[in-house]
N, C-alpha and C positions, 0 to 999 in steps of 0.2 A: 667446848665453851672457851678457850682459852686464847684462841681466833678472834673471837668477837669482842672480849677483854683488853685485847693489845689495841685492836683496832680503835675501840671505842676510846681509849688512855691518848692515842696518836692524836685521835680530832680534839680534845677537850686539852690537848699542849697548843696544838695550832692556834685553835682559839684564843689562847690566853698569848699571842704577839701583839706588841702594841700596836694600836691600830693607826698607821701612817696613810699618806698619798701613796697612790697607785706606784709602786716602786717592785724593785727585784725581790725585795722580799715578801710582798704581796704574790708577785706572781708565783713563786717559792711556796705559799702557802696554797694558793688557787691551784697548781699544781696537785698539792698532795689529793684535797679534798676533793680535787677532780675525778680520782679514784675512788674516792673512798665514798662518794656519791655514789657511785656504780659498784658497789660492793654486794656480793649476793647474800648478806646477812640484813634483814630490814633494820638492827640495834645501829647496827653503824652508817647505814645510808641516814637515819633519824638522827644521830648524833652530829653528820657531817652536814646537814642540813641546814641545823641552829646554829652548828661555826659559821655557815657561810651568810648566814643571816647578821652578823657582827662585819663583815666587810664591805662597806656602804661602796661596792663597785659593780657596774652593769654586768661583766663575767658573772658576778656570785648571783645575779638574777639569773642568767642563762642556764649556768649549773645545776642551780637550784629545781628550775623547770625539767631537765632531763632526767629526774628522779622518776618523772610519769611515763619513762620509758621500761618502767618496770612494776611489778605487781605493787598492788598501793593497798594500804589497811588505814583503820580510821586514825592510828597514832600519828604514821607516815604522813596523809593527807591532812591531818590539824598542825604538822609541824613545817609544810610547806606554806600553808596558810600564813602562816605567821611571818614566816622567812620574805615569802612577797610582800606580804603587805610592809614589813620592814625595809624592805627594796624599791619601794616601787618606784619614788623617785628617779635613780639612777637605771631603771629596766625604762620608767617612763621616755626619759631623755634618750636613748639606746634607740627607743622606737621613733621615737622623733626625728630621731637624727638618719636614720636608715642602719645603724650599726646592728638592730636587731631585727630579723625579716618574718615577716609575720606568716608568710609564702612558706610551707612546708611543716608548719609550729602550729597547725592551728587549736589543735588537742590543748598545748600548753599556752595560749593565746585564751582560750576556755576559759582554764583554770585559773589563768592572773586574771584574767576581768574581775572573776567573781571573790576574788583576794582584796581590790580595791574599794576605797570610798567611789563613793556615786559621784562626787567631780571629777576624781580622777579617771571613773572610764569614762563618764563624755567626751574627756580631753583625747581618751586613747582611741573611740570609737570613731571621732569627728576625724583624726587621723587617717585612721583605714581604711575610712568609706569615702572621705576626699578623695583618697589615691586609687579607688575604683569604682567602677558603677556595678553595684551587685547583678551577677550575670543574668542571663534571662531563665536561663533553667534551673536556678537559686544555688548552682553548683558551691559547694564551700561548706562552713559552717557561721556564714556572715548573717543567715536569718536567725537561728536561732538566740548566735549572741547579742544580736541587738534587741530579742524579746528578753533574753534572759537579763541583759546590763544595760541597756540601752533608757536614753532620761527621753522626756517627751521629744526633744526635739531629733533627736536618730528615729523614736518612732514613728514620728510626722512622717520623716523623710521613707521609711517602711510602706506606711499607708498609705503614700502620692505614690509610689512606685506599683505597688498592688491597684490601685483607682485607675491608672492610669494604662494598663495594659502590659505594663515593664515586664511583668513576668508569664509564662507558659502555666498553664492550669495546675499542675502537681505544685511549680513553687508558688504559686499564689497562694496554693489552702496552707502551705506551711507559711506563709508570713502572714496570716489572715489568724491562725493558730498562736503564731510565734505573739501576734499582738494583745488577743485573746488570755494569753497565758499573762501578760504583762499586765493587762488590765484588772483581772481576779486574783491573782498571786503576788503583784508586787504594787497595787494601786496608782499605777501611772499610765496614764490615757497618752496616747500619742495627742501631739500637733494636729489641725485640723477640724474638716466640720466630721461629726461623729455621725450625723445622718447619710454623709455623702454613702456611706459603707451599703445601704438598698441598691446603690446601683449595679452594686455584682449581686445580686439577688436574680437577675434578669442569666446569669451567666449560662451558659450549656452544658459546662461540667458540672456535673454535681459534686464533686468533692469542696470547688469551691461555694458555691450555693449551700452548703452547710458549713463550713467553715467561715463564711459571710454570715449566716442566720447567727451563731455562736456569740461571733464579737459583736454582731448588732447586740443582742440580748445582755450582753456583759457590758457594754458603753450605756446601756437603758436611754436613747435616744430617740427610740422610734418604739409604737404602740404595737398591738397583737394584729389592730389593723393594717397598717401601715406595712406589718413587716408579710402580711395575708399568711400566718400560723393555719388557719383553716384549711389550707388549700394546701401549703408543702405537707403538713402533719395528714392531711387525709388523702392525697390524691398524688403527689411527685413520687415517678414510679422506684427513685433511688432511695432504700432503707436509710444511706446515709444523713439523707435530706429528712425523713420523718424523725429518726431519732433526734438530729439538731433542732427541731421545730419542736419537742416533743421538753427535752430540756428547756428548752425556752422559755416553754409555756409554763413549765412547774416554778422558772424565778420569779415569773410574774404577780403580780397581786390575784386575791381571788378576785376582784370584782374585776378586774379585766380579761383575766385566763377562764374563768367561769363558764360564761355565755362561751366560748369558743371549743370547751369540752365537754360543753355540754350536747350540744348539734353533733360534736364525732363522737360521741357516747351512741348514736343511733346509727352510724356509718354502716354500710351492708358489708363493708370486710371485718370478720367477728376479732381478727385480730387486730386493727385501728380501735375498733368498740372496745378492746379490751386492757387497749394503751392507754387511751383517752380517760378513760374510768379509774385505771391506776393512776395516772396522771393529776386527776380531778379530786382522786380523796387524799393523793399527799398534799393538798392547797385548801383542799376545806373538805372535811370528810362527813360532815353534819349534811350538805347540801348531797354531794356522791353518793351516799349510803342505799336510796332504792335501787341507782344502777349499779354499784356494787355486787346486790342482790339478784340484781336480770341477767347479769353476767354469770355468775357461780352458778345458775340455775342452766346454763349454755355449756358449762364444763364439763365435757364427759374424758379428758385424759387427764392423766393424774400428773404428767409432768408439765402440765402448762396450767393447771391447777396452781400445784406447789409454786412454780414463779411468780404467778399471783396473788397468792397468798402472803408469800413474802415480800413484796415491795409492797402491800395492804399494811402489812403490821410491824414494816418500818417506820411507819409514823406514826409517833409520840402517843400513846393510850388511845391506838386504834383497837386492841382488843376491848376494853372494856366499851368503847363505841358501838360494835357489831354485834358484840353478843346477844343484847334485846332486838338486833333486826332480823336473825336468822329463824325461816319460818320452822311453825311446826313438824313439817315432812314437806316431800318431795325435791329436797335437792340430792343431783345426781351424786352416786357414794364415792365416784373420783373426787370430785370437790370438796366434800365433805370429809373426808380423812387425809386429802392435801393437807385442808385447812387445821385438821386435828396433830397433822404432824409440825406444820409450822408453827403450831401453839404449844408443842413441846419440844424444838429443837432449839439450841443456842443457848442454852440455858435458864429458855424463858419456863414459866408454867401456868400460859391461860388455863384454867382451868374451869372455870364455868365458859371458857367460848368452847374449849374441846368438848364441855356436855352438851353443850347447844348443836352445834354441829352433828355430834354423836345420834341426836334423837333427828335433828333433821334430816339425816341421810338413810335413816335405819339401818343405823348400827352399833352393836352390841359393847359398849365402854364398860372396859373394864374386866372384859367378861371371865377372866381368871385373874384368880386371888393370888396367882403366884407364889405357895408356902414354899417354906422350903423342903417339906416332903416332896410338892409339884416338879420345883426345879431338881431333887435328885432322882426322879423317876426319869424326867425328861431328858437328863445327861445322858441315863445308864439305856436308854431308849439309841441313841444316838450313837454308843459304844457299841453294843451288841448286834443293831438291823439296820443303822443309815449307813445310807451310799455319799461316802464325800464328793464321787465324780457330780453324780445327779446334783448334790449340797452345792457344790463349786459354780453349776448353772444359776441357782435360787441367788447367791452371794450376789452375780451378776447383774440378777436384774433390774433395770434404772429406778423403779419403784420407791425398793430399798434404799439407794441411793449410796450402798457400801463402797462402791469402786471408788464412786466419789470424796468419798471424805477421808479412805483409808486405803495406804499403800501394800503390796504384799511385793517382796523383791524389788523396793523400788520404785515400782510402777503403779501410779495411783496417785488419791488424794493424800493433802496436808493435813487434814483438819481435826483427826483423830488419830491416834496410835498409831505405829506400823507391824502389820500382822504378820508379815512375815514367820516368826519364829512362836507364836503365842500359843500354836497347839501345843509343844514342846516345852511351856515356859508357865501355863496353867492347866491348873485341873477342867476336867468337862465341865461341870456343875459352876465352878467360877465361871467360866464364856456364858452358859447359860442364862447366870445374874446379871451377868454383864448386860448382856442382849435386851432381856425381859424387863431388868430393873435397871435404867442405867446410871439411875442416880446413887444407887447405893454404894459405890464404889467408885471414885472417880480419879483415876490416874494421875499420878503427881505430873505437874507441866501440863495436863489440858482443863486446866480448871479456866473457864471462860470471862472473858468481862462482856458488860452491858452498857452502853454508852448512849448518850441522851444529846443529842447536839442542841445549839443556841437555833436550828432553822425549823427544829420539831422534830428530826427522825431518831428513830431508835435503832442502831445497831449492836451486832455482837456476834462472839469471836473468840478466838486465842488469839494472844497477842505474839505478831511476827517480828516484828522490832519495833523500838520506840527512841526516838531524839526530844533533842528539848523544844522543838516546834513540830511535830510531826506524831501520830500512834499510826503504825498499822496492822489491820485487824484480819486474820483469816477469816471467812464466813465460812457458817454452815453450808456454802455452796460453792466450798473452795476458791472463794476469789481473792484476790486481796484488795482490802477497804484502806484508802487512803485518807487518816482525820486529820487537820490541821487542827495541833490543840487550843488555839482562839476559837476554835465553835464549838471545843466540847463543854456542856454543861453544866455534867453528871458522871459519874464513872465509878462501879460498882463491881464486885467482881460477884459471879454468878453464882448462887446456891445450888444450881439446878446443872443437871449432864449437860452438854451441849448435844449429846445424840438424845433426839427426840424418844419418848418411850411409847410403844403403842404401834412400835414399827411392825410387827409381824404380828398382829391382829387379821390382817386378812389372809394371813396364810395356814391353808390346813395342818396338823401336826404331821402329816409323812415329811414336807417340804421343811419344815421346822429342824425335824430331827435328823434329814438330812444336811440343812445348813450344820446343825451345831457338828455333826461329823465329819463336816470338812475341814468347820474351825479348828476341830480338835487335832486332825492331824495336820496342818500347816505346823512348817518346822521340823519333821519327821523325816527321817530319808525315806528317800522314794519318790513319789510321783507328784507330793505337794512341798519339796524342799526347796523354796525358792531365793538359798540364798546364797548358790552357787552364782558366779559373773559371766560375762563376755557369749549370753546368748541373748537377741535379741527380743523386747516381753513389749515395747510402745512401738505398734504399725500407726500409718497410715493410709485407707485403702479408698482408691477409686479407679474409675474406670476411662480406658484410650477409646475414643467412639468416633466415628465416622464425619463428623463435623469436626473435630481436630483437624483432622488431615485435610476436609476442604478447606478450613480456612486458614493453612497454613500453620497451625499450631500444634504439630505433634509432640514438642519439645516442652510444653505446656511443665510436665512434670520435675522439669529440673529450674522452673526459674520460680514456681507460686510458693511462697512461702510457706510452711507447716500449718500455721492456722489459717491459710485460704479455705475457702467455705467449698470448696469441691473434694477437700479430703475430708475422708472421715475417722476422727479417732477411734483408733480401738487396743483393747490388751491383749495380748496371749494367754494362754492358760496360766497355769500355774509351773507347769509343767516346762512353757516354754514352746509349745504349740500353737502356733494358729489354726484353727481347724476349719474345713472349709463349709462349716457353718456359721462360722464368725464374719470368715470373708465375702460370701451370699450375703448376712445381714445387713455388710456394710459397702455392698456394690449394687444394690439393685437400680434400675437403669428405666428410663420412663419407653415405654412397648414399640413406641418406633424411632426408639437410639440402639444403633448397631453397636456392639460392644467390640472392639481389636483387640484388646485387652484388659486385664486385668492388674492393676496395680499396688503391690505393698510395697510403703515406704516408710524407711526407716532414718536413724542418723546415728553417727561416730564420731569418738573424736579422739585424737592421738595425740599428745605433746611433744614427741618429737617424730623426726623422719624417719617412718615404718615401715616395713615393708607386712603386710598383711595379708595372710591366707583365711579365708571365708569357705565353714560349712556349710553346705545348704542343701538339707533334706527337703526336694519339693516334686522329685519325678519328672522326667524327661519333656514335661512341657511348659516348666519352668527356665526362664536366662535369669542372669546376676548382672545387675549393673551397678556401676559405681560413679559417679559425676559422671556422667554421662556417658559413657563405655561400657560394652560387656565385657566382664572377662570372664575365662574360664580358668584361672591360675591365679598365684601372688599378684597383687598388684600394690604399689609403692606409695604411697600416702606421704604427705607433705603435716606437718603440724596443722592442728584446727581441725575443723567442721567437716562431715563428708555427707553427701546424702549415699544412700543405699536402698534398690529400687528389684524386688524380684518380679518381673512381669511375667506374668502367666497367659496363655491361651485360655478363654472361656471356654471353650468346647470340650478341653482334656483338664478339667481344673482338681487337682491333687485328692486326696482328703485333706491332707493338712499341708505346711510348711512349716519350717526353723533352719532361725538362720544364728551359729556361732562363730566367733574368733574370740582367740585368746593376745592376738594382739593389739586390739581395740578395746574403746569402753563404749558400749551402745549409750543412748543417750536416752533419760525416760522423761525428761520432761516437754 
């Protein structure tokens, strides 16, 4: 500590020189804190920061900006904040004059925009983009700043460039976006007619034709007609394009989005019918309520159930709505215990909709009293004759929804506890309570809130972080919920588990008793300790097929990004296994796609220059590759990102594979 004391004592003497014209002793001081900007203690890059904020000279802007060349925390980033905005003047003039090049800065170009008043970046913006015409392939970071800082008239200038064909399809959706974001987040409409924006509606790309639907809908210029919602939301064959039409329709008033979802509530694709119907009761759920009910009566799997259910009872006293429309029997028992689970997850507790439900599906609520005689039979059931392997498959299945919301070694959901270690950390009979009753115990830090916004939905969650204009919320379905606190409400924090109760109602007791035997030994050495490092537990698996290679794209796997929709996520055991029923589940292939290969992909990441040696248990008809090379040996890794890809032959595919190093960190998210 005594480093960071001397240091900190050096800037706060600098500081205190009296503050002259640009002179030798100026420089003398720009000097020291030159350093001491770049100091790898963040106490004294902060403290050299706010000195340099007292020297009203363009350097101490420059300086000041170079701080972003290094790891940044909220103290860091509120103490820059200030330091520009203190500057800005003599950074502004810098830029005007050519003294400061915006060419190469654009990171720190970012940052001071958004340090500034709103005259002062017009002045800087009108600057930059005089002295260039934003490229056609929107190369830079020239769109987003001017959605993010930009006053109407840089927008104008945005939107005539986008209208007009300026830019190539990818940078059009990001200035079509970048506008979009300006319009709902910072209420400022670009220059211009806001109708002209239909005429990229006509476009061929569809990234733009949804990023055109988007800002139409957010300028509210043109009608449902005009913008034909009917026809992208039911018939344009890009997802992209339905979901933007799909949004759209939900800002819309009911009396004009109505008639329009109501016609796709009949659509012959069950999953349009089922958008549309979600869609229709977040805007008016009195009128939705019979198709609501034609639909749930159509649901026979339980995870497209659940996602319905929950965007249903996202809005605002949609439970007490439904519960008088749910018939006496015959809805299918997927839907029906979706719905009974979503009425007890997140801390809610419909509880006359979960009865309703219960009898209309025929099924048995409640059906154990759960004493705590029950729950110690069922622990000691668990100890003495469950199998945790068999348990470890039950944990898994999407149903349940555990992977989802809870991590073990890492790898896994947010939304609850991490189990890693909790065979080892509680008794059986507590997992048991846990499980059965989840309300009656409920873990310090996941206690939930409930949030009511100003446009009618209801959400809820743990809370991920919170600023003074911002909450965000993890959901029961691990996403994270971005609220701007001007719309919230309401905000209560939950009485109720956020894990729903009633989860393993449908499961026989063998599979019960094997779960809780799995739970019980997580954390235990051996085969379920999964908190040893440096083996890989997040694949991603799909498959090389014979149209790659005709159309030239074998290489397909080293540029799609992780969440491209042709890999599939999955975990390893516990153990640290993939096994090749994991990898079958998540390769199957439609009957006249020839398969080349089989693909698990993984990632790493190193912080500095490594040299890496990679085990890999997979059997001789497994390669290792790494950015794109096989190796069979060390190979040298650079800081940052690596993909890591074992390709396998279908024909000789393992039982399992694992892949470890000890001088990486696999990555699990």
């Amino acid at each position: 500590m005594i480093r960071p004391l001397v240091c900190a004592t050096l800037v706060l003497s600098l500081a205190g020189f009296p503050l002259e014209a640009a002179d030798a002793r100026d420089a003398a001081r720009l000097a020291a804190l030159e350093r001491l900007v770049h100091d790898p203690q963040p106490k004294v890059r902060l403290e050299a920061l706010r000195s340099l904020g007292r020297i009203q000279d363009a350097r101490s802007a420059a300086l000041a900006l170079e701080v972003l060349d290094q790891p940044m925390d909220p103290a860091l980033d509120y103490a820059l904040w200030l330091t520009i905005n203190e500057l800005a003047e003599p950074w502004i003039a810098a830029l005007e004059s050519g003294a400061w090049k915006a060419e190469g800065h654009e990171k720190q170009l970012a940052f001071a925009l958004k340090s500034l008043k709103p005259e002062q970046v017009s002045r800087v913006l009108g600057r930059v983009l005089n002295e260039r015409k934003l490229a056609r392939d929107g190369s830079g970071p020239w769109i987003e700043l001017v959605g993010e800082a930009g006053g109407a008239k840089e927008l104008g200038a945005l939107y005539r460039q986008a209208l007009e064909g300026g830019f190539d399809p990818a940078a059009a959706a990001r200035a079509l976006t970048s506008l979009d974001n300006a319009v709902r987040n910072r209420k400022t409409r670009p220059d211009g007619d806001p109708k002209a924006v239909r005429t990229l509606l006509d476009s061929t790309a569809p990234e733009v034709r949804a990023a055109a639907l988007r800002l139409a809908g957010s300028l509210k210029s043109l009608g449902a007609a005009e913008l034909r919602l009917d026809a992208f939301a039911g018939t344009d064959a890009a997802e992209t394009v339905r979901n933007a039409a799909f949004d759209v329709l939900r800002s819309l008033p009911a009396a004009e989005a109505g008639p329009v979802l109501s016609k796709l509530a009949s659509a012959p694709d069950p999953t349009i019918r089922t958008r549309a119907v979600a869609t229709w009761a977040a805007i008016d759920l009195s009128a939705a309520g019979p198709a609501v009910v034609t639909v749930l009566k159509s649901l026979d799997d339980e995870d497209r159930a659940v996602a319905f259910w929950r965007s249903l009872l996202a809005v605002k006293g949609a439970a007490k709505s439904l519960t008088p429309l749910m018939p006496e029997s015959g809805l299918p028992a997927a839907a029906a215990r979706a719905g009974m689970r979503a009425a007890r997850e997140g801390g809610r507790s419909d509880v006359d909709l979960a009865a309703a439900l219960a009898k209309a599906g025929g099924i048995a609520a409640d059906a154990q009293a759960f004493t705590g005689q029950w729950i110690k039979d069922l622990a000691a059931k668990a100890v003495a004759s469950g199998d945790p392997n068999r348990g470890e498959m039950v944990y898994r299945r999407t149903e349940l929804a555990c992977v989802t919301c809870h991590a073990i070694g890492g790898a896994g959901g947010r939304v609850g506890p991490d189990m890693t270690s909790i065979g080892a950390s509680a008794q059986p009979d507590y997992l048991v309570e846990s499980v059965l009753k989840p309300d009656a115990k409920i873990k310090e830090g996941y206690h939930g809130v409930i949030v009511e916004t100003k446009d009618g939905q209801t959400v809820s969650g743990t809370v991920v972080r919170e600023s003074g204009t911002e909450l965000v919320l993890r959901s029961p379905a691990n996403q994270e919920l971005v609220l701007p606190k001007s719309n919230i409400e309401h905000r209560t924090t939950a009485t109720a588990s956020l894990m729903p109760g009633g989860l393993l109602d449908s499961l026989p007791e063998a599979d019960q008793v094997d779960l809780f035997a799995f739970l019980s030994r997580l954390g235990k050495p051996g085969d379920f300790d999964a908190s040893r490092g440096g083996i890989a537990r997040r694949w991603r698996l799909a498959n090389l097929v014979h149209t790659d290679v005709q159309n030239g794209k074998e290489d397909w796997m080293w540029k799609a990004a992780p969440a491209d929709r042709r890999w599939t996520d999955i975990l390893s055991r516990v153990n640290g296994d993939l096994t090749r029923a994991l990898m079958e589940g998540g390769t199957r292939a439609d009957f006249w796609t020839a398969k080349l290969a089989v693909l698990a992909m993984t990632e790493v990441t190193t912080a500095t220059p490594t040299r890496a040696t990679f085990s890999l248990q997979a059997g001789a008809a497994a390669e290792l590759w790494v950015d794109g090379a096989k190796v069979t040996g060390p190979v040298d890794l650079a800081p940052g990102t690596h993909r890591v890809i074992v390709r396998i032959d279908p024909t000789k595919a393992p039982e399992k594979i694992r892949l470890e190093s000890k001088d990486v960190s696999f990555r699990l998210d």
